[in-house]
N, C-alpha and C positions, 0 to 999 in steps of 0.2 A: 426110489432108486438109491443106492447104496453111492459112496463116495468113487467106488474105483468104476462103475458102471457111468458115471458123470462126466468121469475123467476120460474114459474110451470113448463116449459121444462128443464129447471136445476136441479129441483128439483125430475120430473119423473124421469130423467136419470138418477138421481144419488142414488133414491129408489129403481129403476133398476135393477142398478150395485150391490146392498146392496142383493137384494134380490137373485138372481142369484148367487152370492156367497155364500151364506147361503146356497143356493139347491146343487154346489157344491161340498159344506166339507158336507154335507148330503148324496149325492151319496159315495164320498171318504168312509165314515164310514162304508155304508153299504154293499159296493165293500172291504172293508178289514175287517168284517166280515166275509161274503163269502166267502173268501178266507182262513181267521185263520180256519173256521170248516174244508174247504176243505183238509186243510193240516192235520188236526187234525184228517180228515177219512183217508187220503193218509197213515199217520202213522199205523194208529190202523190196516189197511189192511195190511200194509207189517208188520207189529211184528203179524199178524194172520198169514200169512205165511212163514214166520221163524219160525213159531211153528209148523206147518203143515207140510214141509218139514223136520226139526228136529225130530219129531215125526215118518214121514215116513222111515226115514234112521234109528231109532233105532228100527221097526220093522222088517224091513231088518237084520238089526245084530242079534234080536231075533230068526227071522227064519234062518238065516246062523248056526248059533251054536248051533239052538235044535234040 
């Protein structure tokens, strides 16, 4: 292999390497988005039902005592 063919495969490699990492922390970002909403519906679903269950037991105690 000639010097300037040495230089282009050092160079691929390492545009490569460059570039793959970028796709990476790209996936990362997008995998911990999905995950903050995910948690962010996990929430909003259980304080819906903590309300729904709250709700149901103070219907109970309505109907017990009227």
């Amino acid at each position: 292999m000639t010097v300037n063919e040495i230089l282009f495969l050092i160079y691929g490699v390492l545009i490569g390497a460059q570039a793959m990492e970028s796709l990476h922390a790209y996936w990362a970002h997008r995998d911990a988005c999905r995950s903050r909403t995910a948690a962010e519906t996990a929430r909003r679903r259980a304080a819906g039902e903590r309300y729904l269950a709250s709700l149901r037991l103070y219907q109970l105690r309505q109907r017990s005592r009227g």
